[in-house]
C-alpha positions as CSV (number, residue, x, y, z in Angstrom):
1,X,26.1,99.6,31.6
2,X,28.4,96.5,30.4
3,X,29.4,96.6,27.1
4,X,32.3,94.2,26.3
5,X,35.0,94.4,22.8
6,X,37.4,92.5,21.2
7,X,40.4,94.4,20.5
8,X,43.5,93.7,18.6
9,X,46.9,95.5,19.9
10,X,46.2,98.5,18.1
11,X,43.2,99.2,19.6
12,X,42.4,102.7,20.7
13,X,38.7,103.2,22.9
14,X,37.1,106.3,23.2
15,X,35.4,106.4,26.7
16,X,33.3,109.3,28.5
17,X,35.5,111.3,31.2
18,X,34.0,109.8,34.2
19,X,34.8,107.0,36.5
20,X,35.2,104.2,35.3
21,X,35.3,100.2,35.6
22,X,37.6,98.4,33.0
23,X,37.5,94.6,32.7
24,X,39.2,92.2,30.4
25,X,38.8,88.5,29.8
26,X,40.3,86.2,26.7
27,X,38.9,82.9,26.1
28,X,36.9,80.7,28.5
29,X,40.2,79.8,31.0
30,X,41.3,83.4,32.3
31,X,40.1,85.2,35.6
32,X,38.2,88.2,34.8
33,X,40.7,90.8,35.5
34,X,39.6,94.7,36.3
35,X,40.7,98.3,37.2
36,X,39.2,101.4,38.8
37,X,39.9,104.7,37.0
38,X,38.9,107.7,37.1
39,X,38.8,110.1,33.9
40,X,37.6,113.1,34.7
41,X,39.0,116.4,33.2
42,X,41.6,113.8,31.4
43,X,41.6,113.2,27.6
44,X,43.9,110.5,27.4
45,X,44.9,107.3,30.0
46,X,46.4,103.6,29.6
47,X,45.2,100.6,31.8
48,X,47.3,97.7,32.6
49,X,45.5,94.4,33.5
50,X,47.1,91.1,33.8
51,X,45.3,88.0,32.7
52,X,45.6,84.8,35.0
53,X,45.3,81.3,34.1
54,X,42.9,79.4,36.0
55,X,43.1,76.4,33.6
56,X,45.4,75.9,30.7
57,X,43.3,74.4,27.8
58,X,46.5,73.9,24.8
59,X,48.4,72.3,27.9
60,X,45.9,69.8,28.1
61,X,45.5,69.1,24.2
62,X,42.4,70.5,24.2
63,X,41.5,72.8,20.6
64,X,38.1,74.4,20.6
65,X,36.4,75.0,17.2
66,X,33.3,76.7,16.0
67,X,31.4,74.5,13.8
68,X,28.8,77.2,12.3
69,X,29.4,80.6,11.2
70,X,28.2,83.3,9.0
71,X,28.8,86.8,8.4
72,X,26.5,89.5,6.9
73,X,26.1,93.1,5.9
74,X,29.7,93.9,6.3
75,X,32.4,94.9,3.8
76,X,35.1,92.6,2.7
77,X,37.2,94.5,4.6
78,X,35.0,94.6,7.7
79,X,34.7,90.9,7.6
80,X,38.6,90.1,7.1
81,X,39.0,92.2,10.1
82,X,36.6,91.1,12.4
83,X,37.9,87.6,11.8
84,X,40.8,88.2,12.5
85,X,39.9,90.0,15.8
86,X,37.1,88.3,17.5
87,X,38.4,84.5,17.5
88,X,41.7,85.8,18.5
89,X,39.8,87.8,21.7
90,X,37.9,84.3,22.0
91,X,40.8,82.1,22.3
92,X,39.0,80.2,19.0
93,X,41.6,78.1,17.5
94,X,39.4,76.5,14.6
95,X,36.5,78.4,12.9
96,X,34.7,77.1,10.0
97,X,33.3,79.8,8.1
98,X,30.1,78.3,6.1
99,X,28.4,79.5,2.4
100,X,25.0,79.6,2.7
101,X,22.2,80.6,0.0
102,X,19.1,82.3,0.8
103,X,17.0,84.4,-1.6
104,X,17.4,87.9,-1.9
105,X,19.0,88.0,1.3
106,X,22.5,86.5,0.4
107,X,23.4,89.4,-1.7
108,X,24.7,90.5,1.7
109,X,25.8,87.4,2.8
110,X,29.8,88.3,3.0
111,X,30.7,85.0,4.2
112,X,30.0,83.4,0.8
113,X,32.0,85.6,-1.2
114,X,35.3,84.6,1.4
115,X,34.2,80.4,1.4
116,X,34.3,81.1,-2.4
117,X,37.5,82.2,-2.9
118,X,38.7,79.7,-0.4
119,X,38.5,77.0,-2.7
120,X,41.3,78.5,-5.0
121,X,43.4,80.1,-1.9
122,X,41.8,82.9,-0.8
123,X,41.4,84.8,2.5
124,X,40.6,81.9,4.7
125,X,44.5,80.7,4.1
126,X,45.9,84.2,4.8
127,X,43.6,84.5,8.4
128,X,45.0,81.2,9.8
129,X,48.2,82.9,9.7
130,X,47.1,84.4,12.6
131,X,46.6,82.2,15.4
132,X,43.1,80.9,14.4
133,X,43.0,78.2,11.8
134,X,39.9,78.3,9.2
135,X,38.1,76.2,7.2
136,X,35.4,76.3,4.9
137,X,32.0,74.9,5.3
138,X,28.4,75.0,4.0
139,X,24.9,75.1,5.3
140,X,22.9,72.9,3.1
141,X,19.5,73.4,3.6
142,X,15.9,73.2,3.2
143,X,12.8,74.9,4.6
144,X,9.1,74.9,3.6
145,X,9.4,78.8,4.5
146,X,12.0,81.4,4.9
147,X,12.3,80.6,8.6
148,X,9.6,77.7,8.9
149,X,11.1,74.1,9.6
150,X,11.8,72.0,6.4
151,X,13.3,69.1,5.8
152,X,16.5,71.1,7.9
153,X,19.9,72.0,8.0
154,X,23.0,70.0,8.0
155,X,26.7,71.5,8.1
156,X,29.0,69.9,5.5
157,X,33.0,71.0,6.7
158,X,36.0,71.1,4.9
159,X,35.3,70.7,1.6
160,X,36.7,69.8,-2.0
161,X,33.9,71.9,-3.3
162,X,30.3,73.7,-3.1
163,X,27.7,70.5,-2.8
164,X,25.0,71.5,-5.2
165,X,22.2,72.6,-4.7
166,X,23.4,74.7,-1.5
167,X,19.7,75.4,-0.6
168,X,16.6,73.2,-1.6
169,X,13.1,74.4,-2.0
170,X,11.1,77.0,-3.2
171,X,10.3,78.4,0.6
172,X,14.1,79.3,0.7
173,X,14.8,79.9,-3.3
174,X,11.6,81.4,-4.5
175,X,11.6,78.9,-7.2
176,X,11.9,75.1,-7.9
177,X,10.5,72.2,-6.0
178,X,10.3,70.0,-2.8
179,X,11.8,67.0,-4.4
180,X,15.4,66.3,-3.3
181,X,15.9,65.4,0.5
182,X,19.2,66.7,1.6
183,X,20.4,63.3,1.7
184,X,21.6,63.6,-1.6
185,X,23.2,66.5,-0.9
186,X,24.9,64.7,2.4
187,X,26.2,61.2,0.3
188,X,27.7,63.5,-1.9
189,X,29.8,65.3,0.9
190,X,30.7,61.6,2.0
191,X,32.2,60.8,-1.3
192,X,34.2,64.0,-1.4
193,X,35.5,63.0,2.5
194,X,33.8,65.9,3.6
195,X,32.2,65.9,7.7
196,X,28.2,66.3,8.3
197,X,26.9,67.9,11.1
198,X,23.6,68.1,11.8
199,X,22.3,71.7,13.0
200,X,19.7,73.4,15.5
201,X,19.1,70.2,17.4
202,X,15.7,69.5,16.4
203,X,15.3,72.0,13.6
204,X,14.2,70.3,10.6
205,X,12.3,66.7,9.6
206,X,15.4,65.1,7.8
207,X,17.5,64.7,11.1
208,X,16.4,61.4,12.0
209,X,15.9,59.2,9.0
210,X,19.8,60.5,8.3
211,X,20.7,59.8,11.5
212,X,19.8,56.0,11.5
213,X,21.1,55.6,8.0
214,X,24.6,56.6,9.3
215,X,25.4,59.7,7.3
216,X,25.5,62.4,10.4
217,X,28.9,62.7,12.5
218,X,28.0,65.1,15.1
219,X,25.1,67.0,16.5
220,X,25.1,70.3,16.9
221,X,23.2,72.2,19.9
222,X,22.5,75.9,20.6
223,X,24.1,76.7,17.5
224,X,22.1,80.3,16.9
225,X,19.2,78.8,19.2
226,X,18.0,75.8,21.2
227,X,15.4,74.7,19.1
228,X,14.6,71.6,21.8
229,X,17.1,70.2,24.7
230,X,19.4,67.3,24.9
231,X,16.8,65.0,26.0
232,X,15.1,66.1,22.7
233,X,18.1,64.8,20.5
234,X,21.2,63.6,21.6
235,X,19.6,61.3,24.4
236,X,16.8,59.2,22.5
237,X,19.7,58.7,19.5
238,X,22.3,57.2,22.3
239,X,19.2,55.5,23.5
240,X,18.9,53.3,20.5
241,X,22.4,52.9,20.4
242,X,23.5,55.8,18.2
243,X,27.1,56.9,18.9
244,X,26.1,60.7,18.7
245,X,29.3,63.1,19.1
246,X,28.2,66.5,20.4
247,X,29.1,69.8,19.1
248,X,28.4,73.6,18.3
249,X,28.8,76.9,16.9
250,X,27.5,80.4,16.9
251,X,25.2,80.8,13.3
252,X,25.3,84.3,12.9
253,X,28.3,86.0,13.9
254,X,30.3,85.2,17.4
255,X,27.7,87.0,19.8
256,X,28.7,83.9,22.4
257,X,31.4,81.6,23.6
258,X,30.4,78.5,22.2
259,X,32.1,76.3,21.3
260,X,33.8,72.7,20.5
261,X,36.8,71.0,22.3
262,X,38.7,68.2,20.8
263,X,42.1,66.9,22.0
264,X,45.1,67.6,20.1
265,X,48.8,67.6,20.8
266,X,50.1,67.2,17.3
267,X,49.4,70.0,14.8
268,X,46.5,71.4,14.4
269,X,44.7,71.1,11.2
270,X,41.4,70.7,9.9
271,X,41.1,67.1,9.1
272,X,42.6,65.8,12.1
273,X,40.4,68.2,14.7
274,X,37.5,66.2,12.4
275,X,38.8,63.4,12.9
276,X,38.4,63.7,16.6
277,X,35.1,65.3,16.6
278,X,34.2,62.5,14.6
279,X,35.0,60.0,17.4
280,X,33.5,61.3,19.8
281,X,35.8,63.0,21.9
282,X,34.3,66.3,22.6
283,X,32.2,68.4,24.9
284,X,30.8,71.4,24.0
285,X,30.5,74.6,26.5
286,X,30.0,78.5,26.5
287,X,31.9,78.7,29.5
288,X,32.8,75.7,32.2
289,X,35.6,73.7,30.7
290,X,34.9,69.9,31.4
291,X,36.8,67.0,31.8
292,X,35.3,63.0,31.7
293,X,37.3,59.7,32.1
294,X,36.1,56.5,33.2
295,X,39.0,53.6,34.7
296,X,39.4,52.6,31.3
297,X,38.7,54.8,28.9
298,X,37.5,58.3,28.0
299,X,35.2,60.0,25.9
300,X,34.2,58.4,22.7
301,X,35.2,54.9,24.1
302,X,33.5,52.0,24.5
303,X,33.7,50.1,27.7
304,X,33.1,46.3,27.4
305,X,31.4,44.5,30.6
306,X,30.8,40.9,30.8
307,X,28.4,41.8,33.4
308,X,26.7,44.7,35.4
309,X,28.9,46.2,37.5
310,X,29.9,49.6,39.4
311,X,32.1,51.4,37.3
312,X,34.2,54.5,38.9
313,X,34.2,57.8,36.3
314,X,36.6,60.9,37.4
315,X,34.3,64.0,36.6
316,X,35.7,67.7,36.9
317,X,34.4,71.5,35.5
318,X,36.0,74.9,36.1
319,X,34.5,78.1,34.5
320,X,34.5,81.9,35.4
321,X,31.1,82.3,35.9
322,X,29.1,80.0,38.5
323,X,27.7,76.7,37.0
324,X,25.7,75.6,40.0
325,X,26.5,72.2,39.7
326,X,28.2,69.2,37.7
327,X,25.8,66.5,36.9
328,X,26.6,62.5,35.8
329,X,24.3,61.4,33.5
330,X,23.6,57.6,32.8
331,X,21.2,56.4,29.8
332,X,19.9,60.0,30.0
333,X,19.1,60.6,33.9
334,X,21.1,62.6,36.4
335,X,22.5,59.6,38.7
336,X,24.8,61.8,40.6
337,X,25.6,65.7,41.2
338,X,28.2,67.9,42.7
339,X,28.0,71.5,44.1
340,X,30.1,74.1,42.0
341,X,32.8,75.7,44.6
342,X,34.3,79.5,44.1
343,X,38.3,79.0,44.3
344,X,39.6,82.5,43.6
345,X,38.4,84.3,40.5
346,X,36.7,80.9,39.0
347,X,34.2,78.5,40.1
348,X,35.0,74.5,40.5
349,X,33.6,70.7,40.9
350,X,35.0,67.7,40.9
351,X,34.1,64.2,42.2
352,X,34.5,60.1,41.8
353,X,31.3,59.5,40.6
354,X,31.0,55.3,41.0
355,X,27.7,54.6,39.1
356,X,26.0,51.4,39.4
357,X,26.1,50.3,35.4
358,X,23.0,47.5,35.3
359,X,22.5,47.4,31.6
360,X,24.4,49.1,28.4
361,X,24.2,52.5,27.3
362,X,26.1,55.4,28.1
363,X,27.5,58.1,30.9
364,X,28.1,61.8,29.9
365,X,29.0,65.2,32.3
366,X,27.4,67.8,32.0
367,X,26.6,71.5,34.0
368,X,23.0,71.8,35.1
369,X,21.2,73.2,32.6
370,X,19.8,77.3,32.9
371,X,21.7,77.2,35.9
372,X,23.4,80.9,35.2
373,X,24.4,83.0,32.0
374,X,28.2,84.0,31.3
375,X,29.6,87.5,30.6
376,X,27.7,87.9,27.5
377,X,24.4,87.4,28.8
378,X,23.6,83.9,27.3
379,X,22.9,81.0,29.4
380,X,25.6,78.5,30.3
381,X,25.6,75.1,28.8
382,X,28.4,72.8,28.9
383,X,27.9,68.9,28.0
384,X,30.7,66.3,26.9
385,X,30.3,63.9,24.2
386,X,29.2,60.1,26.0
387,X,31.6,56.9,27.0
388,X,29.7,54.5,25.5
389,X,29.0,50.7,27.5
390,X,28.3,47.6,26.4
391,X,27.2,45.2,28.7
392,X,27.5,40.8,28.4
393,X,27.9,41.8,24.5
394,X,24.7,43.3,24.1
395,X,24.3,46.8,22.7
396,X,22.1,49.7,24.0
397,X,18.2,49.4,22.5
398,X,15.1,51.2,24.8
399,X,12.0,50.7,22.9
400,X,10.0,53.5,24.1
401,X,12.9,55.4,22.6
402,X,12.8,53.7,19.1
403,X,9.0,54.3,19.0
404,X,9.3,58.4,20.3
405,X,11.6,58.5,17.1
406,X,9.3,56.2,14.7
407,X,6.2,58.8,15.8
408,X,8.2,61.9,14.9
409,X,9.4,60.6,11.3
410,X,5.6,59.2,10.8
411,X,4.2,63.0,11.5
412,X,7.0,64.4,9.3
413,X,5.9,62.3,6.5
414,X,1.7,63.6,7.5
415,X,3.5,67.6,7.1
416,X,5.8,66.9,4.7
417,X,2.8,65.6,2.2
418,X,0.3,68.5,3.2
419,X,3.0,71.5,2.4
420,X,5.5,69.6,0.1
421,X,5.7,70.7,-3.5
422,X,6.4,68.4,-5.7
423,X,6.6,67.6,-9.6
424,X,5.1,64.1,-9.8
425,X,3.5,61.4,-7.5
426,X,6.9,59.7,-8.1
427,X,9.1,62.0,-6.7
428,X,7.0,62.3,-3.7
429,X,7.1,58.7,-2.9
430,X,10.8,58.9,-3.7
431,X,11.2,61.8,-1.0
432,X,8.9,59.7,1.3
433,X,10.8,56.9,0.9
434,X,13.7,58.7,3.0
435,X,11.4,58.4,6.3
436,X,9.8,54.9,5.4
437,X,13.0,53.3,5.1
438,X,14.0,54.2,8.5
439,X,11.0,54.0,10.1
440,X,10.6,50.2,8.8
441,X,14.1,49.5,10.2
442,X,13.1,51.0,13.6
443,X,9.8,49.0,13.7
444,X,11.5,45.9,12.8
445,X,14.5,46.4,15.9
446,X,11.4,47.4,18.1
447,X,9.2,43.8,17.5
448,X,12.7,42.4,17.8
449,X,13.1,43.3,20.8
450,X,9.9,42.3,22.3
């Protein structure tokens, strides 16, 4: 059996008095190091195990966050403790730690008592003493049920305060009505400076009118699930010409790796890592660490052609556990690959890719997906955030895109109308009015375009 822990210095394991195999990792950039022993008859032995660097992340400016997390059904204590153990066993060196409101479950929802105090000091000050800088956050939300799809669930980061309502809806309250979109809820964390990222991929009906109106930063994927792929999400929004920052968290506790890296070589603190999540230079992973850059620029750039023409982008991965293989994706197609290599205790690719750019759009790395799982028996993703390209000054539109994205806020305006509750024909049609403004706009680019 494999079980794996995060221990602080103190720790003390109890073990059966067999043989045994002990193996320790930290982080995503460490060789998985191991020992044979053998305790039997013995009540008491120390293992040494050395931890080697097969790729130094803080040496190359790179800070990886977790941009969704909650805690439950543990003490105060319990909850200080784990994080201050488990993102330090991670190699985490941002965590936002999110309030969240669900009815009667939130009584044991420990996480919301710690965001609370944050706002007046607080425990989230006294962890990032540390090594792990935290922040708070909150998980505004809807759903038409306790775990059924609503209008969704949007991540608002470091903020001045709690946006209210924290959770819309009678299917997640037990009371009130159907009536305010969480747009409201997002335009007031805009005001207060605050960063919106949308969760679950394609959890929720609200993700793409907000998405076209501008008020979403960054996407996050296989937060707590998959809810959809890439191709679902991030691709048909860069499609349209959407610059679509990628990033992710864990939900519920840190049962994985994921995470979010931005580069940063001054000090670290929350609005600045926003900042750079904000522009688009990220990639997100649960294991291979990634790098992107084109001849002239890197992630979150724009490259400017005055005509088509074959542009040469440096691609690279390294990760413990075998990826399969690095893959170069243009305007949402795999237009190049490269086999993963083993090199010691880690796995490796890396290749010019020189893509043939005809029209604008976008190039992104990623691993292939469900090629493996990593040490904690979830499967591997990895995926940076696009470089963006224009080409003879016009911007990226594919219709069939715009109209896949005009369908899907048509049918959540058909369910949204069948299970909505709502106080008045007025407020309905307010609601509604979310979708139809976005959907007009889209309909009006799309005969544009013909």
């Amino acid at each position: 059996n494999l079980n794996w822990y995060s221990l602080d210095a103190a720790a003390v394991v109890l073990v059966p008095q067999m043989k045994l195999r002990v193996e320790a990792i930290r982080g995503l950039d460490t060789e998985l190091a191991s020992a044979e022993i053998d305790l039997t008859g013995t009540s008491e032995a120390t293992v040494k195990l050395s931890l080697k660097n097969f790729y130094d992340a803080h040496f190359r400016g790179l800070r990886g966050g977790n941009t969704h997390l909650h805690l439950m059904k543990l003490t105060h204590e319990e909850a200080l403790r784990y994080l201050r153990v488990v993102p330090q066993s991670d190699a985490i060196d941002l965590v936002y730690l999110s309030y969240l409101r669900r009815v009667p479950d939130e009584r044991h929802y420990i996480s919301n008592q710690i965001v609370a105090d944050s706002f007046s000091g607080g425990s989230l000050q006294l962890l990032s003493q540390h090594g792990t800088l935290f922040d708070n956050g909150q998980e505004h939300r809807h759903n038409f049920g306790r775990g059924d799809q609503g209008y969704g669930h949007v991540m608002l980061l470091n903020l001045e305060r709690l946006i209210q309502p924290v959770s819309l809806g009678p299917g997640i309250m037990g009371e009130g009505t159907d009536d305010t979109p969480l747009q409201v809820g997002i335009r007031a964390a805009h005001e207060d400076q605050a960063t919106a990222i949308w969760c679950h991929n394609t959890f929720g009906f609200e993700d793409v009118p907000n998405w076209m109106a501008g008020l979403i930063h960054a996407q996050n994927i296989y937060d707590g699930g998959t809810h959809g792929t890439y191709e679902d999400t991030f691709y048909r929004y860069l499609n349209v010409g959407l610059k679509v920052p990628f990033s992710t968290g864990t939900d519920w506790f840190m049962y994985d790796f994921s995470r979010v890296y931005v580069p940063m070589f001054d000090e670290l603190t929350s609005a600045s890592w926003l900042k750079e999540l904000r522009d688009g230079r990220s990639f997100i992973t649960n294991g291979p660490l990634l790098e992107l850059e084109a001849e002239r620029g890197g992630l979150g750039e724009t490259l400017l052609l005055p005509a088509p023409n074959r542009i040469t982008f440096m691609g690279k991965a390294m990760g413990r556990v075998d990826f399969g293989q690095l893959e170069m994706i243009y305007n949402g197609q795999v237009v190049d690959h490269v086999a993963a290599k083993k090199e010691g205790g880690y796995h490796h690719a890396e290749k010019q890719f020189r893509v043939e750019i005809e029209e604008s759009g976008w190039v992104a790395l990623r691993v292939k997906p469900d090629a493996n799982v990593n040490e904690l028996g979830r499967p591997l993703f990895a995926h940076t955030s696009p470089i963006y390209i224009e080409v003879a000054g016009k911007p990226v539109f594919r219709k069939e895109a715009a109209e896949q994205l005009v369908a899907d806020m048509q049918q959540s305006v058909q369910t949204i109308q069948s299970l909505g509750k709502f106080t008045s024909d007025a407020t309905r049609a307010q609601l509604i009015s979310v979708y139809e403004t976005e959907i007009k706009k889209l309909e009006q680019r799309i005969e544009h375009e013909k």
